[in-house]
C-alpha positions in Angstrom: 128.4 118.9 64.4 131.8 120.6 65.2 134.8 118.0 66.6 134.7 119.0 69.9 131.0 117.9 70.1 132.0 114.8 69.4 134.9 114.6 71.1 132.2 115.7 74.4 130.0 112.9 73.4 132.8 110.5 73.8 133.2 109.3 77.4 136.5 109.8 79.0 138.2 107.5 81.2 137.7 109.2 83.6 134.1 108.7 83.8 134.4 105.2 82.9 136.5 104.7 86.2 133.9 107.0 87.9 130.8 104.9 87.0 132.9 101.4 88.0 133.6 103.2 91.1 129.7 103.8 91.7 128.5 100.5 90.4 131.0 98.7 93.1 129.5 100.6 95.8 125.9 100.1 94.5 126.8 96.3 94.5 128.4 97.1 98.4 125.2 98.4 99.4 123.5 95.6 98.6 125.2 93.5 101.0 127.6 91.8 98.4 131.2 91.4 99.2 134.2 90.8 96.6 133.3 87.2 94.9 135.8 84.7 96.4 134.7 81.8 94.2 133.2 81.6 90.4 129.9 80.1 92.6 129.9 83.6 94.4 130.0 85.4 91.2 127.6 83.5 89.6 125.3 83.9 92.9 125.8 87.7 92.3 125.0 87.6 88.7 121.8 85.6 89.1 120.4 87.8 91.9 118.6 90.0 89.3 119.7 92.7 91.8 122.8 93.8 89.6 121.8 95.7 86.4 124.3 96.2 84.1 124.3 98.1 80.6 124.6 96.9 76.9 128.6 96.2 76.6 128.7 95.1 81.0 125.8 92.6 80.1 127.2 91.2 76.8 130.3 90.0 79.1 128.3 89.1 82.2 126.6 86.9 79.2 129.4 85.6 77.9 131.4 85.3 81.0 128.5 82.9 82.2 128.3 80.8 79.4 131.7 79.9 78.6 134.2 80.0 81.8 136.3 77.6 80.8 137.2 80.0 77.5 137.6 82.9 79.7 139.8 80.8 82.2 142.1 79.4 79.3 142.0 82.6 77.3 144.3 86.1 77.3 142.3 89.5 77.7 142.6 89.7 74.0 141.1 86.4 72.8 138.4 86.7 75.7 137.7 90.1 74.4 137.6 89.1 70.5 135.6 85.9 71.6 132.7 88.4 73.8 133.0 91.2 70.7 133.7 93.5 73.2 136.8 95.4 74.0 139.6 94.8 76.5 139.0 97.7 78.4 135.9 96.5 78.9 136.4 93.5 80.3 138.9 95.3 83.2 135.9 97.5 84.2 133.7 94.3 84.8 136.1 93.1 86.8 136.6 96.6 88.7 133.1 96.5 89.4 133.6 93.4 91.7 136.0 94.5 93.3 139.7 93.1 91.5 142.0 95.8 90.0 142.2 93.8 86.5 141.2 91.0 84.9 144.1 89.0 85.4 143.1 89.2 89.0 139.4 88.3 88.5 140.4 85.2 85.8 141.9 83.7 88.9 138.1 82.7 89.5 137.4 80.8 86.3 141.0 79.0 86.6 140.5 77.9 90.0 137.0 76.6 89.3 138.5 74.2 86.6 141.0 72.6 89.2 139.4 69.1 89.5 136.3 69.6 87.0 135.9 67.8 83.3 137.3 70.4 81.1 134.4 71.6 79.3 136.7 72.3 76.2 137.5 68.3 75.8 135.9 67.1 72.5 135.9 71.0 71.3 137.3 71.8 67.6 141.0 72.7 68.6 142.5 69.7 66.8 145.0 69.8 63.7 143.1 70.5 60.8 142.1 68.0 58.4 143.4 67.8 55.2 140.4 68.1 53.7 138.6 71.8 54.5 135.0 70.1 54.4 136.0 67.3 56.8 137.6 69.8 59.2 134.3 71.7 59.9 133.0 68.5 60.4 135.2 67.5 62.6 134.5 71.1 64.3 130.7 70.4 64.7 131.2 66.9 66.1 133.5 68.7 68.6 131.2 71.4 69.3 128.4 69.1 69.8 130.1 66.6 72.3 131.2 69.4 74.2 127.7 70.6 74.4 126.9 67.1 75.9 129.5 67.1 78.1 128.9 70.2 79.8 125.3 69.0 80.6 126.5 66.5 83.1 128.9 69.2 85.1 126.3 71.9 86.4 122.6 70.3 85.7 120.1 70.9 87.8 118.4 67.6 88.5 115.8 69.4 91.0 114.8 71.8 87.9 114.6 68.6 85.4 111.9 67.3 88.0 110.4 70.4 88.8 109.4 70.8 84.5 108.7 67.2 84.0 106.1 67.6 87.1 104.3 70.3 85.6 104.5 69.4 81.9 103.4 66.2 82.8 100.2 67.7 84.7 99.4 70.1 81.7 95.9 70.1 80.1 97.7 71.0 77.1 101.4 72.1 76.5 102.6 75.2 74.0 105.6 74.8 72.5 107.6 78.1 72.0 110.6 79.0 70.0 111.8 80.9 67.3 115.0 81.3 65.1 117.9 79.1 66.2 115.2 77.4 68.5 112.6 76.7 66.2 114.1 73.0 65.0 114.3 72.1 68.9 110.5 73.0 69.4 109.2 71.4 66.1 111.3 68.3 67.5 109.8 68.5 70.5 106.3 68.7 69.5 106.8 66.0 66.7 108.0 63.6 69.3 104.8 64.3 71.9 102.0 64.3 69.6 104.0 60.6 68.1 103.2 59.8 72.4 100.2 61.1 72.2 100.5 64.0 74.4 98.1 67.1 73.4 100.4 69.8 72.3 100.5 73.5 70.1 103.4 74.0 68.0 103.2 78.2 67.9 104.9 78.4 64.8 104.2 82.0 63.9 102.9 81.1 60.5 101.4 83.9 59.1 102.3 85.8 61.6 99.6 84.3 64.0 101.9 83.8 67.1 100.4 85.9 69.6 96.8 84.8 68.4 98.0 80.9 69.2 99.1 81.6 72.4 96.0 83.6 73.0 94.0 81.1 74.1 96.4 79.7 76.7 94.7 78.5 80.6 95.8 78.4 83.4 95.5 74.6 83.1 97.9 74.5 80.0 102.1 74.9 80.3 104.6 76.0 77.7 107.5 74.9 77.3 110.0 77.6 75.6 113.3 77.7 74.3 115.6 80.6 73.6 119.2 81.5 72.7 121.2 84.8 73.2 120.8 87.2 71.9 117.3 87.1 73.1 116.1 88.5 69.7 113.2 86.5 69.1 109.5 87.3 69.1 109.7 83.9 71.6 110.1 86.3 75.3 107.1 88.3 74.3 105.1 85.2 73.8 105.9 84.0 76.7 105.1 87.1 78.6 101.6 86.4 77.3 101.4 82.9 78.4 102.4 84.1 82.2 100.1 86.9 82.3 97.8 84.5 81.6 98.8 82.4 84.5 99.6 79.2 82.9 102.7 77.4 84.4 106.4 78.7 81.7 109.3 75.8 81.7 111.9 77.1 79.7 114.9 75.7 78.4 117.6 78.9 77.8 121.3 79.5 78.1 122.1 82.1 81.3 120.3 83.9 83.8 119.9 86.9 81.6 117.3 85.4 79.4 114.4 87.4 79.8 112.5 83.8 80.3 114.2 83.1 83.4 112.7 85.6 85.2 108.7 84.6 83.5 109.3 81.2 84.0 108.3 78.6 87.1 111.3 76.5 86.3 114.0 76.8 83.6 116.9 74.7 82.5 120.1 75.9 81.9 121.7 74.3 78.5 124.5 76.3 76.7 125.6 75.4 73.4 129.2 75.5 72.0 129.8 76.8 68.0 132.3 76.4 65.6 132.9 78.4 62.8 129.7 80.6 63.7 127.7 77.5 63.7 126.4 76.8 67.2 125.2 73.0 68.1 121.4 71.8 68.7 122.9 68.7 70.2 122.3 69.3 74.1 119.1 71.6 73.9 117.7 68.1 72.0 119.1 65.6 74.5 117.7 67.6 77.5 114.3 68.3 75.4 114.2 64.6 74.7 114.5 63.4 78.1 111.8 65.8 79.4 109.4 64.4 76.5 110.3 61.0 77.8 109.9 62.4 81.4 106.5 63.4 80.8 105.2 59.7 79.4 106.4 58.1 81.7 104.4 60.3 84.3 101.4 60.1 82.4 101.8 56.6 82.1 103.0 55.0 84.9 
C-alpha cells in the first residue's frame, strides 16, 4: 500500500472534531443537557442510551471506576492511567458538552468536596526500604481502599434485592472466570459449608455451557466479572437468562455486559497496585450476601 493510502486511512482532526460534534447532538436529541454534576454524568452513562466506540468506552470505563484518580490527576497521568491518549480524553469531554478536560474534571473535583477520599489507604506512601515489603505495603493499600470505597456509593436496595432472590433459589450457579474465579470458588465453598445447594461452573474440561445448561427458572446465578469483560463468564450468563432463571451479579461499572442480563447487580470496583488488582471487596460483599442468604433461609 502506497503512503498516501495510509495517510487516507488515518483520521484527521478534522473528522475527529466532526464526529464529537455529531455524537453531542445525538446525546442533545435524546433529551440530555450538559452534566452539571458527576451524578448527572453518571445518570447519562448508565442510561444504555449513549453508545460509544472502543477508545470513548475504555474512558467512559475508566472514568467510572476511578473518579477520585481522574479528579486528582493531570490529562497526562489520567491518560497513561486509562491507556488511552490525551486527545482522547478532550473529545470525551467535547462530547458532553465542555471545551476540554480541564473544564469537565471540575465534575470529579467537586464531587470529592466533603466525601472519604477514596485514595486514603492507597499505595502512595514513601517506599519501604525493603522492595518486597513495599509491594506489600502496596496491596494492603490497595485492598483497604477497595473496602473503603464500598461504604461511599453501595446500594443497600440492590444488596436486598440479591439476597431476596438468592435466598429463594431452588438452586444457585455460581459464575466466574479469570480474575473472578477465586471469588466464585469462595463463594460456593462457603454455601455448600451452610448447606445451601449450589454449582460451581468451573469450566473444567471445557464443560461450562453444558453446566449451565440445565439451569430453571427456579434456580439463580450469581456472577462475577471484571473489566475487560473478556471472560467466557457474559456468555454464560446470557444462557442462564434466556433460560429465565433470576442473574445477580456482582461487576465493576455499568458497562459490564452483565448489567444489562442481570435482575439485580452490585457495583464493587477494585483498586491495583503494581498491575495487581485486590479481591478484598468483591469477597467482603460476596461474604455478606452468603451470610444474607442463611440467615433468610433460616430465620
Amino acid at each position: 500500500m502506497s503512503g498516501r493510502g495510509k495517510v487516507a486511512d488515518e483520521p484527521s482532526s478534522h473528522s475527529l472534531e466532526t464526529a464529537a460534534r455529531k455524537r453531542s447532538r445525538s446525546l442533545a436529541a435524546l433529551g440530555y443537557t450538559k452534566p452539571q454534576t458527576y451524578e448527572e454524568l453518571r445518570a447519562v452513562l448508565s442510561s444504555g442510551t449513549v453508545h460509544f466506540p472502543k477508545r470513548l468506552r475504555q474512558v467512559a470505563i475508566f472514568l467510572w471506576q476511578h473518579p477520585s484518580e481522574v479528579a486528582l490527576g493531570t490529562i497526562a497521568q489520567v491518560a497513561e492511567q486509562a491507556g488511552v491518549q490525551p486527545s482522547t480524553l478532550v473529545r470525551f469531554a467535547q462530547i458532553f458538552g465542555y471545551s476540554g478536560f480541564s473544564d469537565f474534571q471540575l465534575l470529579f473535583k467537586d464531587r470529592m468536596k466533603g466525601s472519604w477520599p477514596e485514595t486514603q489507604g492507597s499505595p502512595d506512601r514513601a517506599e519501604e526500604p525493603n522492595a518486597d515489603l513495599h509491594f506489600l505495603s502496596g496491596m494492603v493499600g490497595a485492598c483497604q481502599a477497595s473496602l473503603g470505597r464500598i461504604g461511599n456509593n453501595f446500594d443497600i436496595a440492590a444488596f436486598e434485592g440479591m439476597v431476596d432472590h438468592l435466598a429463594a433459589a431452588d438452586l444457585i450457579y455460581v459464575i466466574g472466570s479469570k480474575r473472578a474465579f477465586p471469588v466464585t470458588t469462595y463463594l460456593s465453598l462457603t454455601l455448600s459449608q451452610q448447606g445451601v445447594r449450589n454449582v460451581l461452573v468451573d469450566n473444567v474440561g471445557s464443560t461450562a455451557l453444558d453446566q449451565v445448561g440445565c439451569i430453571t427458572p427456579r434456580d439463580a446465578v450469581l456472577a462475577v466479572s471484571f473489566s475487560p469483560y473478556n471472560s467466557i463468564t457474559p456468555d454464560l450468563v446470557a444462557v442462564a437468562h434466556e433460560r429465565k432463571a433470576r442473574i445477580l451479579a456482582i461487576t465493576d461499572s455499568t458497562f459490564s455486559p452483565l448489567a444489562k442480563l442481570s435482575d439485580t447487580w452490585l457495583e464493587v470496583v477494585e483498586q491495583d497496585f503494581g498491575g495487581f488488582r485486590s479481591l478484598a471487596a468483591s469477597l467482603a460483599v460476596g461474604m455478606a450476601l452468603v451470610h444474607g442468604v442463611v440467615a433468610r433461609r433460616t430465620g
